[in-house]
Structures are given as structure tokens and as C-alpha cells.
Biopython code that builds the backbone (N, CA, C, O; Angstrom):
import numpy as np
from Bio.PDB.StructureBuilder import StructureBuilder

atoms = [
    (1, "UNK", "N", (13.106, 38.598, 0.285)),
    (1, "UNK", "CA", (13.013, 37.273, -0.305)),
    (1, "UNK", "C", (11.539, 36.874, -0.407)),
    (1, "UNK", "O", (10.849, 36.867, 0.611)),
    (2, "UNK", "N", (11.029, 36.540, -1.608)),
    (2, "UNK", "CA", (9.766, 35.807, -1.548)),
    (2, "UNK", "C", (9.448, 34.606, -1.280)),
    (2, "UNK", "O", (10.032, 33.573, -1.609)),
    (3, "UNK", "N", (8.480, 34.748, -0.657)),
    (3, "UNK", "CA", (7.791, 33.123, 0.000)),
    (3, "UNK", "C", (6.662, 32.393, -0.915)),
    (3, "UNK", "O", (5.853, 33.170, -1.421)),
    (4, "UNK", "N", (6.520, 31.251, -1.150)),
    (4, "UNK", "CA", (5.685, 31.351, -1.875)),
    (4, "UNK", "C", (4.536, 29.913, -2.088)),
    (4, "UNK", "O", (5.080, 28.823, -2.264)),
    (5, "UNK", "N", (3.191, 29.958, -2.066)),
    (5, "UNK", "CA", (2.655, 28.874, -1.767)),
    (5, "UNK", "C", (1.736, 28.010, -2.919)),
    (5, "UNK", "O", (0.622, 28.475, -3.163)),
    (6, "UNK", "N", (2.060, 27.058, -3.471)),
    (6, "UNK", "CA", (1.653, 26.537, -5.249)),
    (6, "UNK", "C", (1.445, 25.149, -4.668)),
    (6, "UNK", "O", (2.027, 24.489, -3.806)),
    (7, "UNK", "N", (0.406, 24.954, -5.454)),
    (7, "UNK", "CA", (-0.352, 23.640, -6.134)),
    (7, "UNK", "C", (0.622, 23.128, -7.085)),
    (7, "UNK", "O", (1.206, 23.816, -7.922)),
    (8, "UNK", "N", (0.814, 21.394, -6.838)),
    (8, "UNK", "CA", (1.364, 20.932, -7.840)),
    (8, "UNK", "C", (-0.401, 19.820, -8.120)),
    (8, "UNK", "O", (-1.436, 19.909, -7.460)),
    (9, "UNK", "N", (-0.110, 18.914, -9.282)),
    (9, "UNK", "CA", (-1.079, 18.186, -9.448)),
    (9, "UNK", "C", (-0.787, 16.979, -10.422)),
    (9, "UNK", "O", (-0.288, 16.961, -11.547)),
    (10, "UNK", "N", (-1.196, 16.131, -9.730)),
    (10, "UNK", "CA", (-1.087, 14.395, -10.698)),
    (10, "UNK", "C", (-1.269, 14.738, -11.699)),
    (10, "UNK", "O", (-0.174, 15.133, -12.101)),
    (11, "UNK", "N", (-2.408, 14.944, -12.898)),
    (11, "UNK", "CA", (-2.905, 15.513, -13.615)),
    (11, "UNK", "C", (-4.617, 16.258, -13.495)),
    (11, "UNK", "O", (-5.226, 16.387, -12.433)),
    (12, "UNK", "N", (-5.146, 16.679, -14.889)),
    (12, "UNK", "CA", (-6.193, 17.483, -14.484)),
    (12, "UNK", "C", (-7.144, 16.897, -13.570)),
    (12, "UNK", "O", (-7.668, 15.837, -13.914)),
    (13, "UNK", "N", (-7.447, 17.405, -12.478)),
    (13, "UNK", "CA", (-8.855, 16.807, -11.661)),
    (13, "UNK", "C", (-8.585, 15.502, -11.290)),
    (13, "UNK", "O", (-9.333, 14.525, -11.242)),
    (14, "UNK", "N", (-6.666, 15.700, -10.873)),
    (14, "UNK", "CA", (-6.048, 14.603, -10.251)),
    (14, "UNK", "C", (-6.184, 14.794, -8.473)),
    (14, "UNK", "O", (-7.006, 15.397, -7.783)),
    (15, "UNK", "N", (-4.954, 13.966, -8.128)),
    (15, "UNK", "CA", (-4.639, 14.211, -6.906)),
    (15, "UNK", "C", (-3.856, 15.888, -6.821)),
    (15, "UNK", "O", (-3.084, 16.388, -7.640)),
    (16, "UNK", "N", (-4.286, 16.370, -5.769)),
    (16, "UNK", "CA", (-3.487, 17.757, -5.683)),
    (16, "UNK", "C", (-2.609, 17.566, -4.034)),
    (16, "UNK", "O", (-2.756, 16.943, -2.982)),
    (17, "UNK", "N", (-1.698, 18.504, -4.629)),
    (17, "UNK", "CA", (-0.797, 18.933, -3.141)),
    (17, "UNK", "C", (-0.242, 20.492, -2.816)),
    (17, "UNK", "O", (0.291, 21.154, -3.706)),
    (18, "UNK", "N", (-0.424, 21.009, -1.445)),
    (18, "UNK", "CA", (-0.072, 22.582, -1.599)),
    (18, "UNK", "C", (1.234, 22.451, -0.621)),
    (18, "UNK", "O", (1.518, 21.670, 0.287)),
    (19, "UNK", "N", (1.628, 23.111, -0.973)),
    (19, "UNK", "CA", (3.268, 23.351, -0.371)),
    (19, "UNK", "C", (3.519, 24.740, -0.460)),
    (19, "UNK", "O", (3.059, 25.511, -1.303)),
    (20, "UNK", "N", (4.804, 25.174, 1.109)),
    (20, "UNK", "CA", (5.173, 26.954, 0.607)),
    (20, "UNK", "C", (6.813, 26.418, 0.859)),
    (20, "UNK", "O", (7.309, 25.470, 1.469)),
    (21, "UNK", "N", (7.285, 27.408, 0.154)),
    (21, "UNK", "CA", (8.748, 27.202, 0.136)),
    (21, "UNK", "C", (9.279, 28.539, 0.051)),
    (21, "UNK", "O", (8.429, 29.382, -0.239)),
    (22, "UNK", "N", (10.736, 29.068, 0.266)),
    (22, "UNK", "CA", (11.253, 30.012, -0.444)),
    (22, "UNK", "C", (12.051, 30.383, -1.373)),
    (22, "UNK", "O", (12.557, 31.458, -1.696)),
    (23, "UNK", "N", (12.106, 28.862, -1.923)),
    (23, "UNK", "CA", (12.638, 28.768, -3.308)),
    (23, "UNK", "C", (12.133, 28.352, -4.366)),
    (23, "UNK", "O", (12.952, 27.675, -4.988)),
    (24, "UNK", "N", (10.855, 28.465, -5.024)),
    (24, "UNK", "CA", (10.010, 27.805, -5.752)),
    (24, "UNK", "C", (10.806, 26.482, -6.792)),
    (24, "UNK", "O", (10.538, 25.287, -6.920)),
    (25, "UNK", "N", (11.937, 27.418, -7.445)),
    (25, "UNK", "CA", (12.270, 26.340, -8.856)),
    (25, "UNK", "C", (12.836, 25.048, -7.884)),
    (25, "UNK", "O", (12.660, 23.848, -8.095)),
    (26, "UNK", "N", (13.437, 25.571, -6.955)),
    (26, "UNK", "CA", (14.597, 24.329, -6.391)),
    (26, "UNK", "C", (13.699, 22.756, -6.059)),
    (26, "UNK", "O", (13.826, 21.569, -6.358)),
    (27, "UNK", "N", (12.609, 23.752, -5.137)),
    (27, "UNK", "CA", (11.225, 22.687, -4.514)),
    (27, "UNK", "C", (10.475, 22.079, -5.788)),
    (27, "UNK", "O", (10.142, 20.894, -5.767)),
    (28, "UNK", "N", (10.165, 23.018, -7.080)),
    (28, "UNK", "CA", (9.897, 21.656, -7.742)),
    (28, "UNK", "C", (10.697, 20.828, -8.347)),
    (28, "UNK", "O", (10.480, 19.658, -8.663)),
    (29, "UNK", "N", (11.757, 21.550, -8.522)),
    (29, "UNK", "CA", (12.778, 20.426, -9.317)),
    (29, "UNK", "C", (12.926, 19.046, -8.186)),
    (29, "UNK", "O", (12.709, 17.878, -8.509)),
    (30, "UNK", "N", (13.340, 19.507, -6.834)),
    (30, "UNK", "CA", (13.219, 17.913, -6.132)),
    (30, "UNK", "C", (11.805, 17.287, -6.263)),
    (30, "UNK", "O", (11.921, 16.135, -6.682)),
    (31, "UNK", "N", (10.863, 17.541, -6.110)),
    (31, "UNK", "CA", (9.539, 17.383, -6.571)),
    (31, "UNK", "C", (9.043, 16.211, -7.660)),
    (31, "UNK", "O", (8.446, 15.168, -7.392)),
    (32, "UNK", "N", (9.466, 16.694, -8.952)),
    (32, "UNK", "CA", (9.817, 16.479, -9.940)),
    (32, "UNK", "C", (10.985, 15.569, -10.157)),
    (32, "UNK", "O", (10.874, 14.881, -11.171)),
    (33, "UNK", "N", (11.992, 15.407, -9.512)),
    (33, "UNK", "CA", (12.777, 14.227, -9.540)),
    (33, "UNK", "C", (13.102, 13.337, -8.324)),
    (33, "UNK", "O", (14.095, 12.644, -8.100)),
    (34, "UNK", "N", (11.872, 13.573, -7.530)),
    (34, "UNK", "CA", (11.213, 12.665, -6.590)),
    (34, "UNK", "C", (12.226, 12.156, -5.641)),
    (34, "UNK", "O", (12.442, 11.005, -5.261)),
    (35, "UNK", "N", (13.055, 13.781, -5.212)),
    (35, "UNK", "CA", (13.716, 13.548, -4.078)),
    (35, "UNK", "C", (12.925, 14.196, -2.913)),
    (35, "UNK", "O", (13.538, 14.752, -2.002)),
    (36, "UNK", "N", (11.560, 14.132, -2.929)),
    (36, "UNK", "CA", (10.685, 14.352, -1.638)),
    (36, "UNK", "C", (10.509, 13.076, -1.584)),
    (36, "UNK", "O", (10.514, 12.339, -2.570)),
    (37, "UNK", "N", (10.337, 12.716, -0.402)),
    (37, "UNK", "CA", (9.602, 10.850, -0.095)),
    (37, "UNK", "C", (8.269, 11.621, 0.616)),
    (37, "UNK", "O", (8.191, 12.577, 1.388)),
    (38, "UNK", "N", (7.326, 10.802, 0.025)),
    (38, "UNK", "CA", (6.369, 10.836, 0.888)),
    (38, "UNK", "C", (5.076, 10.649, -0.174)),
    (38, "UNK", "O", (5.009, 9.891, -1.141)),
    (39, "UNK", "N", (3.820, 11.836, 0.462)),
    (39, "UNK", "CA", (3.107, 12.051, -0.433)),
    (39, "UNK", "C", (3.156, 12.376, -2.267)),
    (39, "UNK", "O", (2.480, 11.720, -3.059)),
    (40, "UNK", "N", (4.044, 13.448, -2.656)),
    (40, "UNK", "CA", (4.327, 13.729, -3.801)),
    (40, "UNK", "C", (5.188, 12.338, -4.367)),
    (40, "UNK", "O", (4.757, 11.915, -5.439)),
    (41, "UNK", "N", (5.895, 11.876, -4.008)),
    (41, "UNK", "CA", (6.766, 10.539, -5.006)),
    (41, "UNK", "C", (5.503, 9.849, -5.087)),
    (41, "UNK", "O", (4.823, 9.950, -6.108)),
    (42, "UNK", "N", (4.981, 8.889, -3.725)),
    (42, "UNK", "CA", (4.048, 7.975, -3.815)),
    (42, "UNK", "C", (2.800, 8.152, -4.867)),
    (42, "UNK", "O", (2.358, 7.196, -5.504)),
    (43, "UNK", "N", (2.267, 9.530, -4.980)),
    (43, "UNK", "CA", (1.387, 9.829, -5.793)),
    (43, "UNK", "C", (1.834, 10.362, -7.379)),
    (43, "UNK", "O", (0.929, 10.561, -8.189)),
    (44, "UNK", "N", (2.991, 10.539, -7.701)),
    (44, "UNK", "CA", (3.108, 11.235, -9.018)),
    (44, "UNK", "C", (2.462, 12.469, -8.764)),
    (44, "UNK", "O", (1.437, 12.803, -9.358)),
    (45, "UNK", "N", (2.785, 12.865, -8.271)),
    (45, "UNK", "CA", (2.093, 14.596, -7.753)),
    (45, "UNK", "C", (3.165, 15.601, -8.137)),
    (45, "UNK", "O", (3.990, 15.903, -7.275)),
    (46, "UNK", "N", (3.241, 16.194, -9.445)),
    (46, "UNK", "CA", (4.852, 16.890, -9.454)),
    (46, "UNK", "C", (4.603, 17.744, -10.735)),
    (46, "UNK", "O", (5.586, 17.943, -11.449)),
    (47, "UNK", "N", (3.212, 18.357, -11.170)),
    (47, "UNK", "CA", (2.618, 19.351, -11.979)),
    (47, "UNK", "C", (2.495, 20.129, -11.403)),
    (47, "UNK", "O", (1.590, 20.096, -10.569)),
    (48, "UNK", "N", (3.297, 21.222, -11.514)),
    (48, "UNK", "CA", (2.811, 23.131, -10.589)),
    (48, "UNK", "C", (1.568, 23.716, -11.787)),
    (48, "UNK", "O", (1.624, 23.970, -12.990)),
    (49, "UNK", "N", (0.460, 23.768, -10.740)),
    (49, "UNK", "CA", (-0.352, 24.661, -11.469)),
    (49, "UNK", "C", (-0.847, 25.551, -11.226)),
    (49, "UNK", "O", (-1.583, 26.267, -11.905)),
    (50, "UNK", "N", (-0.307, 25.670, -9.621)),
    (50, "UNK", "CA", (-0.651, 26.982, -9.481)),
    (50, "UNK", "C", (0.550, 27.492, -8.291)),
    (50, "UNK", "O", (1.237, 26.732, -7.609)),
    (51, "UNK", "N", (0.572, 28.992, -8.272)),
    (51, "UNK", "CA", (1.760, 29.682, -7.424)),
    (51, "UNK", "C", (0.966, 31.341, -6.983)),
    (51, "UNK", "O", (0.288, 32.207, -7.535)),
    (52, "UNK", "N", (1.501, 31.094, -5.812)),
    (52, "UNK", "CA", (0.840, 32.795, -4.872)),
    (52, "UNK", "C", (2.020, 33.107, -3.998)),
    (52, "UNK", "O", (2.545, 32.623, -2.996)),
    (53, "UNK", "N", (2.228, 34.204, -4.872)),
    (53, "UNK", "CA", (3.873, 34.866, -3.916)),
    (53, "UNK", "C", (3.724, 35.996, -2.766)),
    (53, "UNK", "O", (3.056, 37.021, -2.900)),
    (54, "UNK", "N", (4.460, 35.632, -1.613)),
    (54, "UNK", "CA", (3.954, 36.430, -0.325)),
    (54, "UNK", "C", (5.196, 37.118, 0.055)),
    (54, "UNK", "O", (6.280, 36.565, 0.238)),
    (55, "UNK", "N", (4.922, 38.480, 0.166)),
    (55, "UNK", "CA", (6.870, 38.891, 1.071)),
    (55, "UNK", "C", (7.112, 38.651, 2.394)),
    (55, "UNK", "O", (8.196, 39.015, 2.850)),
    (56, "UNK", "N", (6.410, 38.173, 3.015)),
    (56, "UNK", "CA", (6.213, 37.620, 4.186)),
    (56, "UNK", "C", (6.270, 36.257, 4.311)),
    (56, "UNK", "O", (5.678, 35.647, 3.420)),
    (57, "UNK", "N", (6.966, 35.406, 5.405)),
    (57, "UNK", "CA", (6.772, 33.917, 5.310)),
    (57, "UNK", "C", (5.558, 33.783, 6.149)),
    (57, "UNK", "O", (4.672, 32.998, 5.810)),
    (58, "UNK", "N", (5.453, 34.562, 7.316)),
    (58, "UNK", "CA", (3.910, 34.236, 7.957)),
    (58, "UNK", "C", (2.975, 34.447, 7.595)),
    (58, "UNK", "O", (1.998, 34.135, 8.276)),
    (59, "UNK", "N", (2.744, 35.380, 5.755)),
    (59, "UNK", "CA", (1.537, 35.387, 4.895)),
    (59, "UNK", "C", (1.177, 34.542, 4.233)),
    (59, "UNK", "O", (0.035, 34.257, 3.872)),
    (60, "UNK", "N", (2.682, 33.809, 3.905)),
    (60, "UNK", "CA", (2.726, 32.702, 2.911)),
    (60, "UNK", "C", (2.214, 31.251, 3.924)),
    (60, "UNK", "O", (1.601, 30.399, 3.280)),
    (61, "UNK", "N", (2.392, 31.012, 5.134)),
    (61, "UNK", "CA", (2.616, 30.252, 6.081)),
    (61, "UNK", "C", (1.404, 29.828, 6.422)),
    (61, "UNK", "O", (0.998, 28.738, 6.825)),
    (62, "UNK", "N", (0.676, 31.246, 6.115)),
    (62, "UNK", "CA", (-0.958, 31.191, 7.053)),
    (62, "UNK", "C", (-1.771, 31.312, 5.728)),
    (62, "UNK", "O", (-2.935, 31.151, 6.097)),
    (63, "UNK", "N", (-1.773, 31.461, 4.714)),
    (63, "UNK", "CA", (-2.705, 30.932, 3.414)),
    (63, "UNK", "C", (-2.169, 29.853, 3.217)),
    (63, "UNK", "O", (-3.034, 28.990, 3.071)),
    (64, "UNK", "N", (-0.480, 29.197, 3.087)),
    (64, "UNK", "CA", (-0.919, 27.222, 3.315)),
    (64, "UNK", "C", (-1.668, 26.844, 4.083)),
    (64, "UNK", "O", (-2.465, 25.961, 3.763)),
    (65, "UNK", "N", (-1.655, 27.421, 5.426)),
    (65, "UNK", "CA", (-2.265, 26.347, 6.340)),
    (65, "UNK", "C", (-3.673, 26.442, 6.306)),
    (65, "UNK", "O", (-4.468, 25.711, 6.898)),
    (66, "UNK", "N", (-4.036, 27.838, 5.231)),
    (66, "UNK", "CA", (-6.066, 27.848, 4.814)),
    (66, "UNK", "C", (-6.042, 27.227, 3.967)),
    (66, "UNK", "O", (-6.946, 26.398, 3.854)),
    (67, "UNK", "N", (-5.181, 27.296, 3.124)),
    (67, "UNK", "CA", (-5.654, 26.195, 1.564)),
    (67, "UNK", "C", (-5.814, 24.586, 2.246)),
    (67, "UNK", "O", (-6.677, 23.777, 1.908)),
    (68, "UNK", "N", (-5.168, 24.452, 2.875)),
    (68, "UNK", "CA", (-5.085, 22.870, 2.773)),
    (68, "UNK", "C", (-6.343, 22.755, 3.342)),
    (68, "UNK", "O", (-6.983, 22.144, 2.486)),
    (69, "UNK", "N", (-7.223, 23.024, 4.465)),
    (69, "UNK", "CA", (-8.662, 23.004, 5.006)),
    (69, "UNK", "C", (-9.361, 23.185, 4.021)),
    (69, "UNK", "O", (-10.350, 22.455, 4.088)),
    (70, "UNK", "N", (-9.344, 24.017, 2.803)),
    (70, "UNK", "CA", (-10.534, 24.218, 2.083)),
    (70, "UNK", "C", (-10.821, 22.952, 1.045)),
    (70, "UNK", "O", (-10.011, 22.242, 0.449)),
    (71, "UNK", "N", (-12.298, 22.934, 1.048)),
    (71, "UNK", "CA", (-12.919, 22.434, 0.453)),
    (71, "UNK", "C", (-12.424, 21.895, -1.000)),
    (71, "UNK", "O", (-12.217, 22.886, -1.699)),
    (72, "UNK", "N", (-12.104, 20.458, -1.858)),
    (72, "UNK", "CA", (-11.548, 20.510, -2.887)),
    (72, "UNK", "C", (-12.232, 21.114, -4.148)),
    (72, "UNK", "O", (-11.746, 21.455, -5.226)),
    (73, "UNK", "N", (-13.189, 21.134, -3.798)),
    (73, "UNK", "CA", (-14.285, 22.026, -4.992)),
    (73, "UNK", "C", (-13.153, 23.387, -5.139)),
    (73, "UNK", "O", (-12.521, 23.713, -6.144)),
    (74, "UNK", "N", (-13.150, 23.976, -3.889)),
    (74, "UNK", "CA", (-12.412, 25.575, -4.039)),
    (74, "UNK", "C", (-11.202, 25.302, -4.538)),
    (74, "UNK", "O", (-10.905, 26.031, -5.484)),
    (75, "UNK", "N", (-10.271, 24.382, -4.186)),
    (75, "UNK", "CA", (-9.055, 24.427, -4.783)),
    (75, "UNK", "C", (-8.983, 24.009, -6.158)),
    (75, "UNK", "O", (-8.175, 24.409, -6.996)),
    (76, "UNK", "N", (-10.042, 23.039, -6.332)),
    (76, "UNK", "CA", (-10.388, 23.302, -8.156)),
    (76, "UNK", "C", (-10.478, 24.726, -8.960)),
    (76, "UNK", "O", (-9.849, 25.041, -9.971)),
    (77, "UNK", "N", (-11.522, 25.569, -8.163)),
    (77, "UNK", "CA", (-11.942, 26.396, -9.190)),
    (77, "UNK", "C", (-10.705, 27.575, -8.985)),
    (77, "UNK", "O", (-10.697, 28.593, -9.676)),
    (78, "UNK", "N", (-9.720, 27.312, -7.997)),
    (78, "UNK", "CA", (-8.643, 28.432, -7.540)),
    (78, "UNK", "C", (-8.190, 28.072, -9.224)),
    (78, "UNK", "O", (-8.616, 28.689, -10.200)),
    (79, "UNK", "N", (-7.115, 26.785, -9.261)),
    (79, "UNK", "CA", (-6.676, 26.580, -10.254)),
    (79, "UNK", "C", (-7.080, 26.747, -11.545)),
    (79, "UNK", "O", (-6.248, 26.855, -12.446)),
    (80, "UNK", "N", (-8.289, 26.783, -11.753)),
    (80, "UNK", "CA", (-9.475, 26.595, -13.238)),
    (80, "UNK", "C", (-9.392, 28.001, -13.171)),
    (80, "UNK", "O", (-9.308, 28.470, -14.306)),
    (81, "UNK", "N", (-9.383, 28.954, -12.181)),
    (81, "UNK", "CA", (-9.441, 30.753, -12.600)),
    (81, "UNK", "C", (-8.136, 30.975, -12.988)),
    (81, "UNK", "O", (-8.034, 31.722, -13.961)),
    (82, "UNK", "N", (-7.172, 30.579, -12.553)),
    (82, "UNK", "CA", (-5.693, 31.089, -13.071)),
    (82, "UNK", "C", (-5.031, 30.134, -14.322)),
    (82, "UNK", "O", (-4.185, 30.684, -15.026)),
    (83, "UNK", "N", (-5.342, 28.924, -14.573)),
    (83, "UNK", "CA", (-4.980, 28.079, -15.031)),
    (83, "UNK", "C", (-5.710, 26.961, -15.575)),
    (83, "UNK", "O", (-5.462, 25.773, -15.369)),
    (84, "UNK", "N", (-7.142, 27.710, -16.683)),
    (84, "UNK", "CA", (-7.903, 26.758, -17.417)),
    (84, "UNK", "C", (-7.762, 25.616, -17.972)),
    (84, "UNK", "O", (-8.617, 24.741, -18.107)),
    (85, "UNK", "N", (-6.030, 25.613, -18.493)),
    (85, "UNK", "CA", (-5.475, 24.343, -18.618)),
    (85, "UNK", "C", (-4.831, 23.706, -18.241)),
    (85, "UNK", "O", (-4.282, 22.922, -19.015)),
    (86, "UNK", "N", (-4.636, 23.685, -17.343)),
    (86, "UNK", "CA", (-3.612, 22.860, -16.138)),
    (86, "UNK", "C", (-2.590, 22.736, -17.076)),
    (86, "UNK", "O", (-2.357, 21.626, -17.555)),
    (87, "UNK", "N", (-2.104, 23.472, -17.325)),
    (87, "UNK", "CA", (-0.429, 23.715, -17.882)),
    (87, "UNK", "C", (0.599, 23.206, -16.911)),
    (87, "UNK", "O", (0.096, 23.035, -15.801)),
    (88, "UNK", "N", (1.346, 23.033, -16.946)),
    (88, "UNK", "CA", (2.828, 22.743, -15.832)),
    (88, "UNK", "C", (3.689, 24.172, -15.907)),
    (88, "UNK", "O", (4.464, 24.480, -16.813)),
    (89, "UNK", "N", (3.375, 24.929, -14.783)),
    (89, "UNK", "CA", (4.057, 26.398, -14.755)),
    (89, "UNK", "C", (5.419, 26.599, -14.333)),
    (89, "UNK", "O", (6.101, 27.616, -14.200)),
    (90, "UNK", "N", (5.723, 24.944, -14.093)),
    (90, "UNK", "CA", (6.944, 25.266, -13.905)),
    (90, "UNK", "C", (8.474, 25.377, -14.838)),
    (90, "UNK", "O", (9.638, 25.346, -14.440)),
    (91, "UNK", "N", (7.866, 25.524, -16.310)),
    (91, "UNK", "CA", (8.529, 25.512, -17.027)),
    (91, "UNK", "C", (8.609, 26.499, -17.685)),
    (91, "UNK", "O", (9.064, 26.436, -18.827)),
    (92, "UNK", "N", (8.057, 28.036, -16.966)),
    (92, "UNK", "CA", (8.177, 29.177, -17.047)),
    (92, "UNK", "C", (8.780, 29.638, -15.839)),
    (92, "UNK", "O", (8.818, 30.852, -15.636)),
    (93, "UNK", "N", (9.423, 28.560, -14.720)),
    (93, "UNK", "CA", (10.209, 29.558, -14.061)),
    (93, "UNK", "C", (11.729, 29.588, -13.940)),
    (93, "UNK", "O", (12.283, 30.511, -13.342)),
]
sb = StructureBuilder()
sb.init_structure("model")
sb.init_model(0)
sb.init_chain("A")
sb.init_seg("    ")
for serial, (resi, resn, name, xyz) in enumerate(atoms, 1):
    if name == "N":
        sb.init_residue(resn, " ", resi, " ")
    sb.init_atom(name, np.array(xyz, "f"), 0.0, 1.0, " ", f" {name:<3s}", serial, name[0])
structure = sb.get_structure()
């Protein structure tokens, strides 16, 4: 089963949020119809723009828990290398 850890985003060079799950479509669809309470509803945070798939949950587990420390500069340019246009990727999954 894959694990897997994605950026959603308000819009471009918005608010961002990283999350791992092991169901990607399911997590954004609640996401997206803002059956998370919390950070993501309160902010409109519910654009996937970016996704890193791990076969491991403790690979996937332990690059969330580095992304979220890093610097927002880096998590910009993560997204800007895979995803120049902040597309919504979740409508390719």
C-alpha cells in the first residue's frame, strides 16, 4: 500500500499545508469538501500541488515531519520544480 505526503495550497504563493495519508483521493476529497475542521476549512487550503509517494509509512511519516520544519522559501521552490503552475493535481487522480 502506498503512503503518501502532498502539499495542498490556498492559492499560488498562498497559505500552504503538508499532510501524509494512505489514501490520497479520499483525504482530498474530505479536504475539499471541508470535512477536516481545523486548519484546512478555516484557511481555504484544499489545492493539491504537490504529492511524494513512499512504500513505507515511516518514509512517508519522517519526510512529513521534515517538510513541515523547512523553511517556506524551500517548500515554494519544492512546488515551483514539480508544478510551475500550481495546477490542482487532484483532478488527475
Amino acid at each position: 500500500m502506498p503512503y503518501y505526503v502532498y502539499i495542498l495550497a490556498s492559492k499560488r504563493n498562498g497559505t500552504l499545508y503538508i499532510g501524509m495519508t494512505g489514501d490520497l483521493a479520499e483525504r482530498i476529497m474530505q479536504h475539499k469538501q471541508k470535512h477536516v475542521k481545523g486548519f484546512t476549512q478555516r484557511y481555504n487550503v484544499y489545492n493539491l500541488v504537490y504529492v511524494q509517494e513512499f512504500e513505507r509509512v515511516e518514509d512517508a511519516q519522517a519526510n512529513e515531519y521534515r517538510m513541515k520544519r523547512w523553511r517556506r522559501a524551500w517548500k515554494l521552490e519544492l512546488i515551483e520544480s514539480t508544478n510551475p503552475q500550481w495546477e490542482d493535481l487532484s483532478y488527475t487522480l
